[in-house]
Biopython code that builds the backbone (N, CA, C, O; Angstrom):
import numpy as np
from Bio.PDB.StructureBuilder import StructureBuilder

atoms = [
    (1, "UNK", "N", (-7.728, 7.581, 6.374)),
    (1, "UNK", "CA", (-6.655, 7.612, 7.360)),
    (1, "UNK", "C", (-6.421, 6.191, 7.842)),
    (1, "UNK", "O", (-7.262, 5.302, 7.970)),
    (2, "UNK", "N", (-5.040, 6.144, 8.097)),
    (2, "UNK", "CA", (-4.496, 4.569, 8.212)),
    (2, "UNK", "C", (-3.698, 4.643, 9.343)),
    (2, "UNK", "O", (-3.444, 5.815, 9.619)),
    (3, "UNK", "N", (-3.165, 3.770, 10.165)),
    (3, "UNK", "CA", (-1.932, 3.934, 11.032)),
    (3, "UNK", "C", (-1.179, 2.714, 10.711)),
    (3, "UNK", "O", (-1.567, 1.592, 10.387)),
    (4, "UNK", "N", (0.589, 3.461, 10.969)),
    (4, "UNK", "CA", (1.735, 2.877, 10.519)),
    (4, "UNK", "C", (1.172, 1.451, 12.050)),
    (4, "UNK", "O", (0.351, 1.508, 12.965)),
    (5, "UNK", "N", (2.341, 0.170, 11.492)),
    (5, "UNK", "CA", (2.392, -0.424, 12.774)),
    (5, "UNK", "C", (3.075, 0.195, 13.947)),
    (5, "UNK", "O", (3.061, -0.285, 15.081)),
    (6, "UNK", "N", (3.908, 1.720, 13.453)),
    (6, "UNK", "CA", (4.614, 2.004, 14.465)),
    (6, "UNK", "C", (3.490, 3.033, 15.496)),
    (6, "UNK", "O", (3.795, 3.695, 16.488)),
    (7, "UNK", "N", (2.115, 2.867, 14.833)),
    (7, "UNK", "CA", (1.334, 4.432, 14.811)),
    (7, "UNK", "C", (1.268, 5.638, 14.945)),
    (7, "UNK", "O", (0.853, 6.527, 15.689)),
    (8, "UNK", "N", (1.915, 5.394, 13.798)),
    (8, "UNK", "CA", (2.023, 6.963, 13.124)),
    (8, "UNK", "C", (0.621, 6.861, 12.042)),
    (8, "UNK", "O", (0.262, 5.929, 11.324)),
    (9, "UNK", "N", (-0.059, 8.400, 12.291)),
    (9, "UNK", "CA", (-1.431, 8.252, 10.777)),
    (9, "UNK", "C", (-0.381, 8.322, 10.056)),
    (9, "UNK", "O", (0.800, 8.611, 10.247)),
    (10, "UNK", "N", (-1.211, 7.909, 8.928)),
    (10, "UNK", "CA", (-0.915, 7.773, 7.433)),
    (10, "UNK", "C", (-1.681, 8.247, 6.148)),
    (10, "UNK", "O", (-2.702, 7.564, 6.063)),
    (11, "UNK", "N", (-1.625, 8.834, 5.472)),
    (11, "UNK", "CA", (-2.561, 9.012, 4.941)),
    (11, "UNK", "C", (-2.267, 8.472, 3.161)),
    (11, "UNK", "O", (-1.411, 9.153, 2.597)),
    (12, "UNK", "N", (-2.667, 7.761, 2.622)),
    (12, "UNK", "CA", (-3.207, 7.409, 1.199)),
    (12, "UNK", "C", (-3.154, 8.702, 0.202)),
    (12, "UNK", "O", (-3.903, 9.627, 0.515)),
    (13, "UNK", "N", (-2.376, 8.860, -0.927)),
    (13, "UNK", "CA", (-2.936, 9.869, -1.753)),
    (13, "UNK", "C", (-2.942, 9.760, -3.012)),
    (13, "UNK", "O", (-2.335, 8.744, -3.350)),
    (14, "UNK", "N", (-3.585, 10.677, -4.364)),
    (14, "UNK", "CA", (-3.000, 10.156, -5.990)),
    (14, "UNK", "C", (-2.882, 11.762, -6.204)),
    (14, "UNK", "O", (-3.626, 12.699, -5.917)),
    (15, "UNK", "N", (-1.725, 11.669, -6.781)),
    (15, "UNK", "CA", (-1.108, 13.133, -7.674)),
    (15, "UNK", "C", (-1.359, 13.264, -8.731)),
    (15, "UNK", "O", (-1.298, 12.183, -9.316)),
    (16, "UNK", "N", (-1.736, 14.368, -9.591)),
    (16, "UNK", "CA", (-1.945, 14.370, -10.853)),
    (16, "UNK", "C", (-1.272, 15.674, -11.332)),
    (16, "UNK", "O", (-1.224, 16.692, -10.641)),
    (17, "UNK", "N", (-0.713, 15.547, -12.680)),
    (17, "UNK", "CA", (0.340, 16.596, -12.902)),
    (17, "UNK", "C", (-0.193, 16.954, -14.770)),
    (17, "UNK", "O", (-0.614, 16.070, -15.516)),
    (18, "UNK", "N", (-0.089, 17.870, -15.020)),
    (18, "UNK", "CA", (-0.590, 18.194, -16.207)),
    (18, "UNK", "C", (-0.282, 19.269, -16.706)),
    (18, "UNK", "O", (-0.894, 20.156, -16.112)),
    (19, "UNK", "N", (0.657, 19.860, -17.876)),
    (19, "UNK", "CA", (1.421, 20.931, -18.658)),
    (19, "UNK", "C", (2.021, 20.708, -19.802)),
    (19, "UNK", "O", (2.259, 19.532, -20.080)),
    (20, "UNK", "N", (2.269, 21.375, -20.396)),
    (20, "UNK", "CA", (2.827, 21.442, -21.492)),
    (20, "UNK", "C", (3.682, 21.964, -22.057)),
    (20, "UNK", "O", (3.412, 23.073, -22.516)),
    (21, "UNK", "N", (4.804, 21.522, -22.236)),
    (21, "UNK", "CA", (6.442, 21.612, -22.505)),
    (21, "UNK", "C", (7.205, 21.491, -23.897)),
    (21, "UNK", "O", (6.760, 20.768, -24.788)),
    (22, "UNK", "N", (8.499, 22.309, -24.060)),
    (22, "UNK", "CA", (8.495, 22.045, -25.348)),
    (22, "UNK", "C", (9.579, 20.883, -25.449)),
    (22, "UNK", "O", (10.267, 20.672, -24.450)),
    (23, "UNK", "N", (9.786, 20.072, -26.662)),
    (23, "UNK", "CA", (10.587, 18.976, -26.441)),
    (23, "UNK", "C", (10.908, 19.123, -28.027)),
    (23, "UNK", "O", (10.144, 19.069, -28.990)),
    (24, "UNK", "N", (12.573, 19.368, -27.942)),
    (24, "UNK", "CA", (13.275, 19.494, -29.884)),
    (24, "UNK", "C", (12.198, 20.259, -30.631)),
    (24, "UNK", "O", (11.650, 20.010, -31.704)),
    (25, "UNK", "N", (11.997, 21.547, -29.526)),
    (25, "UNK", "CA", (11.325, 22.515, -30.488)),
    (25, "UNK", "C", (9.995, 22.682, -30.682)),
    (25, "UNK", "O", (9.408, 23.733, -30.940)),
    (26, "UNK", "N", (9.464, 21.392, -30.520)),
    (26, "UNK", "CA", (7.635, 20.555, -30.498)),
    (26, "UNK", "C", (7.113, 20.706, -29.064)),
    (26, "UNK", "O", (7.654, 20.248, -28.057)),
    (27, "UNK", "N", (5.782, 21.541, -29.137)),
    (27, "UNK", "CA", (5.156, 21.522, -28.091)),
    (27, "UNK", "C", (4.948, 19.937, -27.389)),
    (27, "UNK", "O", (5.175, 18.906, -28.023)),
    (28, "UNK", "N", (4.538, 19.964, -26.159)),
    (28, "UNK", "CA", (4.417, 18.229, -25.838)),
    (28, "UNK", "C", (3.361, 18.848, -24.759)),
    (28, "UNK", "O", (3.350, 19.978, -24.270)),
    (29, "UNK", "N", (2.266, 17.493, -24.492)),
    (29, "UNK", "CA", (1.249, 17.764, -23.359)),
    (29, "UNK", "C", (2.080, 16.617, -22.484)),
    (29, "UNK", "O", (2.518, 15.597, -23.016)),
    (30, "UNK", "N", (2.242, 16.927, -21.044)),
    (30, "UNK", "CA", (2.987, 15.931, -19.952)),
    (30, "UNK", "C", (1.602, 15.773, -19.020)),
    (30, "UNK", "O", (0.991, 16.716, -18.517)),
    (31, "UNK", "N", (1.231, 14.257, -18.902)),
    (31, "UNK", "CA", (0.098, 14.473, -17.595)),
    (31, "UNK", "C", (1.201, 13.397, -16.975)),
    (31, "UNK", "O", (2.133, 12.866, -17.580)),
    (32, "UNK", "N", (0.788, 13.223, -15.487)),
    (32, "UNK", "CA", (1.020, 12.107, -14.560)),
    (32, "UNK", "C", (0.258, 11.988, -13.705)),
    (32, "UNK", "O", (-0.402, 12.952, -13.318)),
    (33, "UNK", "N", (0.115, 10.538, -13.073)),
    (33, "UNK", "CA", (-0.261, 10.632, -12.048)),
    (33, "UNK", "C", (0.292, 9.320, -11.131)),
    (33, "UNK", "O", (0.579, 8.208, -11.573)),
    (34, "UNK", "N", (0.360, 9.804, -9.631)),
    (34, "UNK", "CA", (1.580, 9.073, -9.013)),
    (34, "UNK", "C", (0.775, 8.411, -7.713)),
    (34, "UNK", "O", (-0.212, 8.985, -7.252)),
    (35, "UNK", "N", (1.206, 7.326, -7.231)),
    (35, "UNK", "CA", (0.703, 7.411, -5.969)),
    (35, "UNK", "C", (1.430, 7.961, -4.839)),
    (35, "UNK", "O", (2.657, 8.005, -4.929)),
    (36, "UNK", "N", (0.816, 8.421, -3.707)),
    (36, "UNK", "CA", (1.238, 9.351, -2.666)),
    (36, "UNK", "C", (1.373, 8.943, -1.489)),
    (36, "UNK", "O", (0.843, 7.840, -1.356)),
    (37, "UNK", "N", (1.973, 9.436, -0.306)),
    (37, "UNK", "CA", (1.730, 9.136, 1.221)),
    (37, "UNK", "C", (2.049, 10.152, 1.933)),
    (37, "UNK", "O", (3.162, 10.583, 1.632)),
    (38, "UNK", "N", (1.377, 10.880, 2.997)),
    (38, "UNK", "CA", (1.911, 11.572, 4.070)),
    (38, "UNK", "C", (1.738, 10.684, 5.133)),
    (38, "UNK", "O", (0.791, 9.921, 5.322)),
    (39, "UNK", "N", (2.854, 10.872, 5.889)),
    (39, "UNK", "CA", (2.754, 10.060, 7.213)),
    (39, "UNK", "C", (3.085, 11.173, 8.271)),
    (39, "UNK", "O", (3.766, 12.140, 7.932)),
    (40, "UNK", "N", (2.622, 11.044, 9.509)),
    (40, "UNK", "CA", (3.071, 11.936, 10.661)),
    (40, "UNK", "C", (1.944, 12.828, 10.746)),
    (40, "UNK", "O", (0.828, 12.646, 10.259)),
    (41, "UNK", "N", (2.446, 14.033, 11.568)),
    (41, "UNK", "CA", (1.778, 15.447, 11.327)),
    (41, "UNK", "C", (0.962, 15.891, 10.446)),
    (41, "UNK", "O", (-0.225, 16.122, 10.674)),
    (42, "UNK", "N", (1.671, 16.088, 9.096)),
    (42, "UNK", "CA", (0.871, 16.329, 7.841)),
    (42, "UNK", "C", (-0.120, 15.961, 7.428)),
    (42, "UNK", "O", (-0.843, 16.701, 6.761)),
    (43, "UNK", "N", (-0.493, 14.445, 7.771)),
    (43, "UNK", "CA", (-1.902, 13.648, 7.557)),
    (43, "UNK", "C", (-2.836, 14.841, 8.033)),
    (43, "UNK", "O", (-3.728, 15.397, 7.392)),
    (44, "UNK", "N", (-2.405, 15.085, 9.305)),
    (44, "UNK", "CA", (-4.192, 16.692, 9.408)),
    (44, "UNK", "C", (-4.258, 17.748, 8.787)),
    (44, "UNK", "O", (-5.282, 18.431, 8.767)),
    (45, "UNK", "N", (-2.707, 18.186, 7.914)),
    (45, "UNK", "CA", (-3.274, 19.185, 7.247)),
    (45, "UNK", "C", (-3.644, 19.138, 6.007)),
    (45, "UNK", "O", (-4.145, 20.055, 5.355)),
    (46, "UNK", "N", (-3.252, 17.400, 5.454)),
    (46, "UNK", "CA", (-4.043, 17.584, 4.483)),
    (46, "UNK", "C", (-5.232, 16.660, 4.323)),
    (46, "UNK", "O", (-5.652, 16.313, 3.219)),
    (47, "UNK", "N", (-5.850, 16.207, 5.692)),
    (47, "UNK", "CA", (-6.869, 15.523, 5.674)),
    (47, "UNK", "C", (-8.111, 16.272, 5.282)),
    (47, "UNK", "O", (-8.997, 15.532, 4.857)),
    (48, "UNK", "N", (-8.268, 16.965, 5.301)),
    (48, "UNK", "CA", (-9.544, 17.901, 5.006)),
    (48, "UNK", "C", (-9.870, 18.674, 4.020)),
    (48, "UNK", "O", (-10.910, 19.332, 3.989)),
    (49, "UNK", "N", (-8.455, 18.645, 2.571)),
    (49, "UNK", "CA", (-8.626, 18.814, 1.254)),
    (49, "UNK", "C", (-9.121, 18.114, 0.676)),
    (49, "UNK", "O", (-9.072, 16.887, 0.756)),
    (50, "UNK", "N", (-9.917, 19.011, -0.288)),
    (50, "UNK", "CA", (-11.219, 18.507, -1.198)),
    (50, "UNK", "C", (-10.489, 17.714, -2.512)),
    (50, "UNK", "O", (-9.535, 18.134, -3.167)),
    (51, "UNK", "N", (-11.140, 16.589, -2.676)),
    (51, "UNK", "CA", (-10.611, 16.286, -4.143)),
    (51, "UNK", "C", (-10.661, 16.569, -5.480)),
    (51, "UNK", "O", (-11.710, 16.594, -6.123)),
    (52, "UNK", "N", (-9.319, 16.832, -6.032)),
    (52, "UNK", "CA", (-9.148, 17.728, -6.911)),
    (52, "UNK", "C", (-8.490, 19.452, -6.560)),
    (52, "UNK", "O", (-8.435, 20.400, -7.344)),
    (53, "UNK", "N", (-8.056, 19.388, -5.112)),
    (53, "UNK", "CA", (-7.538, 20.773, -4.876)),
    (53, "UNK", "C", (-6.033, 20.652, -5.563)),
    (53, "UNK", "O", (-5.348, 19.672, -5.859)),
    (54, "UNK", "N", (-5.800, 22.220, -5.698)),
    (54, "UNK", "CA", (-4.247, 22.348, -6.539)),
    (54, "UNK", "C", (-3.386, 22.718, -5.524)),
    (54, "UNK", "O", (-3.662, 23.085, -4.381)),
    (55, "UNK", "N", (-2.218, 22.572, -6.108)),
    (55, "UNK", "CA", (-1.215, 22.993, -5.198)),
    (55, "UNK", "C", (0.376, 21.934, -5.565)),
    (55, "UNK", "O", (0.545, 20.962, -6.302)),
    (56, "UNK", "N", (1.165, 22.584, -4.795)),
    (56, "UNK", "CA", (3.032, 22.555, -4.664)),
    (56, "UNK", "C", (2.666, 21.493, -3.820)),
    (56, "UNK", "O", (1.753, 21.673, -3.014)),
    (57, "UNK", "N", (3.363, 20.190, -3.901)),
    (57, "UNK", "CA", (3.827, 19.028, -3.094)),
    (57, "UNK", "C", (4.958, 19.020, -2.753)),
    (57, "UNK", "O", (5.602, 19.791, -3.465)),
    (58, "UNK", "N", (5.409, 18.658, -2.195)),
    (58, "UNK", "CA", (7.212, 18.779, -1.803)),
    (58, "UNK", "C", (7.328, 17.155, -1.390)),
    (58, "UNK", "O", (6.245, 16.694, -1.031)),
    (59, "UNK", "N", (8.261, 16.365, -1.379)),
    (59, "UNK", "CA", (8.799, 15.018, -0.688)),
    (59, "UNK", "C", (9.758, 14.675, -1.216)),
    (59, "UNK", "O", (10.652, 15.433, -1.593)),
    (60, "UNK", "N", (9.736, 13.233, -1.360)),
    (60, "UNK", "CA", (10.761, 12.163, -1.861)),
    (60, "UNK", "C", (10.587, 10.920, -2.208)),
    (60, "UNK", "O", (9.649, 10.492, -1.536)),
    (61, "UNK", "N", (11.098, 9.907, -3.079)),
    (61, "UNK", "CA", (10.592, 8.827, -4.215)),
    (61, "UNK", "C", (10.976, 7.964, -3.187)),
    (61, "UNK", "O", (11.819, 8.281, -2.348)),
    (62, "UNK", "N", (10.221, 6.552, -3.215)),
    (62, "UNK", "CA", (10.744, 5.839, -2.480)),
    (62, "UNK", "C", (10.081, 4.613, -3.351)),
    (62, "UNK", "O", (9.247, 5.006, -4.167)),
    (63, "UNK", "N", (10.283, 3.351, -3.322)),
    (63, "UNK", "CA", (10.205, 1.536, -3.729)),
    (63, "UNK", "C", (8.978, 1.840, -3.548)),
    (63, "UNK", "O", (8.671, 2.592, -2.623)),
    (64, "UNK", "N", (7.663, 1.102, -4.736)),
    (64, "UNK", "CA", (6.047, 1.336, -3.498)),
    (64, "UNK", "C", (6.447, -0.255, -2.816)),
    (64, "UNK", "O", (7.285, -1.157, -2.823)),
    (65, "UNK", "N", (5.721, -0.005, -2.497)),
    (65, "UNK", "CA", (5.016, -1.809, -1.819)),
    (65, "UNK", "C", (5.748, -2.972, -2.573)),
    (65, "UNK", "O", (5.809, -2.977, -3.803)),
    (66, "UNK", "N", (6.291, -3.937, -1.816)),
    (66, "UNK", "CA", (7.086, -4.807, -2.834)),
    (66, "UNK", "C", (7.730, -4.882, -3.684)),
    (66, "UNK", "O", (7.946, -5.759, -4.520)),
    (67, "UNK", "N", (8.293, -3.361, -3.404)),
    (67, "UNK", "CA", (9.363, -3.211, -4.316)),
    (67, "UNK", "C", (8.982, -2.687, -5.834)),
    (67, "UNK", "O", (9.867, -2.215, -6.549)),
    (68, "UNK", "N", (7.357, -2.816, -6.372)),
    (68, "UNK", "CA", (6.729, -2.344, -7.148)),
    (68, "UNK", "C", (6.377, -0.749, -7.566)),
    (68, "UNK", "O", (5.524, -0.176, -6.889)),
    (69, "UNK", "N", (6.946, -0.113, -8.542)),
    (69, "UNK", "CA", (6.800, 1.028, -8.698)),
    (69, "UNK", "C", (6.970, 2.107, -7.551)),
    (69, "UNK", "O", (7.287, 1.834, -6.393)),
    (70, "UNK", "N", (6.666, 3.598, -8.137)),
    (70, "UNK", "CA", (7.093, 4.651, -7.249)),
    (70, "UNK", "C", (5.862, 4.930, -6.125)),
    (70, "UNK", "O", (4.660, 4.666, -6.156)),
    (71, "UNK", "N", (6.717, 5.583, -5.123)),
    (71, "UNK", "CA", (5.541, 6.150, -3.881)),
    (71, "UNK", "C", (6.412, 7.835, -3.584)),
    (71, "UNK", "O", (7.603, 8.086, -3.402)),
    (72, "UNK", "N", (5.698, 8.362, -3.619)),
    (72, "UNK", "CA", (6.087, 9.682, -3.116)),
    (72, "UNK", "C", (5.423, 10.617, -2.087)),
    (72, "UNK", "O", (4.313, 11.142, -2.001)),
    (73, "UNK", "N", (6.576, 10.616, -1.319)),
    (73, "UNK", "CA", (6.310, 10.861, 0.064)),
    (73, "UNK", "C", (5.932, 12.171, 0.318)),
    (73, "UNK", "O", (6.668, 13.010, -0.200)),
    (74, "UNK", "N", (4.748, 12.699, 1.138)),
    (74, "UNK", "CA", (4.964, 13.901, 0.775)),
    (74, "UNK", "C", (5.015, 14.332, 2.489)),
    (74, "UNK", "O", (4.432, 13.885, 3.477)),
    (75, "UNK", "N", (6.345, 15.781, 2.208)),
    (75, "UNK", "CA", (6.766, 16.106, 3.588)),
    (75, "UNK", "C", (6.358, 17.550, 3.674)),
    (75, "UNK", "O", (6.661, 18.375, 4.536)),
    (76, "UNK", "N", (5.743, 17.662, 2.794)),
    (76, "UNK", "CA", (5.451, 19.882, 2.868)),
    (76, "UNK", "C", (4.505, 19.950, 1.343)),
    (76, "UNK", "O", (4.700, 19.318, 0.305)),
    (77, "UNK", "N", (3.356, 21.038, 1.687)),
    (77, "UNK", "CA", (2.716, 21.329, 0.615)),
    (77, "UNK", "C", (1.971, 22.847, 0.837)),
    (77, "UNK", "O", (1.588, 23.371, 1.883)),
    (78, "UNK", "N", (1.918, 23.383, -0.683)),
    (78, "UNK", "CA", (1.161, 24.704, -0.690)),
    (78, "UNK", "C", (0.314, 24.431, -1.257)),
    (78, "UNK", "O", (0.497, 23.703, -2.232)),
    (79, "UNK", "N", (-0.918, 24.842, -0.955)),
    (79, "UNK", "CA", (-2.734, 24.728, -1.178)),
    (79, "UNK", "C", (-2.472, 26.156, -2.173)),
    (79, "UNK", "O", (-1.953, 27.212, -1.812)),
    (80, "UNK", "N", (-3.143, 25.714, -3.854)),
    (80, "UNK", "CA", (-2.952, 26.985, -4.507)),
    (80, "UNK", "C", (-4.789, 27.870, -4.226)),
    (80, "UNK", "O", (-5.937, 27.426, -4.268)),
    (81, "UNK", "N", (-4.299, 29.016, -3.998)),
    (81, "UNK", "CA", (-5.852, 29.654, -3.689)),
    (81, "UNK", "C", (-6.835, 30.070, -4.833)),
    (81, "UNK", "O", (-7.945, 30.526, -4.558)),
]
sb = StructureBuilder()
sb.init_structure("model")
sb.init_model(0)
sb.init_chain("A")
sb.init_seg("    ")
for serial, (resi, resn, name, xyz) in enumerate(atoms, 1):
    if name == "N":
        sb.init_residue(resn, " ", resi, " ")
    sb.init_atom(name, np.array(xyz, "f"), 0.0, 1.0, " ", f" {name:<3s}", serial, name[0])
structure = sb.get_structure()
C-alpha cells in the first residue's frame, strides 16, 4: 500500500490472463500479463487477496509512468470462488 500525493491509498498490482482461442481456424494459447492499480476505496477490498486469486477485473488503460507502456486501472472486481 502506497499513497497518492493527493492521499488517496494506492495499491500496486500484476494481472495475468491465460486461454485459449481460435485464430483462422487454429487453436492459439493467449497469456498476458499487465501491470495494475487500484486507487481509492478499492485498495481494502482488495488488499487482503492472496496471490494468485482468480477473478473479473473491471477498469481502464491509461499511459504507465512516463508515458511508458500500459497501466490498468482497476475500478470493480469479482473474486472467482
Amino acid at each position: 500500500m502506497r499513497y497518492t500525493p493527493a492521499g488517496l491509498p494506492a495499491l500496486d498490482l500484476s494481472l495475468a490472463h491465460e486461454s485459449e482461442v481460435t485464430e483462422d481456424g487454429l487453436p492459439r494459447k493467449v497469456s498476458l500479463e499487465i501491470k495494475a492499480v487500484a486507487v481509492g476505496e478499492i485498495t481494502r477490498q482488495l488488499q487482503p487477496l492472496a496471490i494468485g486469486s482468480a477473478g473479473d477485473f473491471s477498469g481502464f488503460l491509461s499511459a504507465g509512468r512516463n508515458r511508458r507502456g500500459l497501466l490498468f486501472h482497476v475500478t470493480a472486481f469479482d473474486i472467482s470462488s
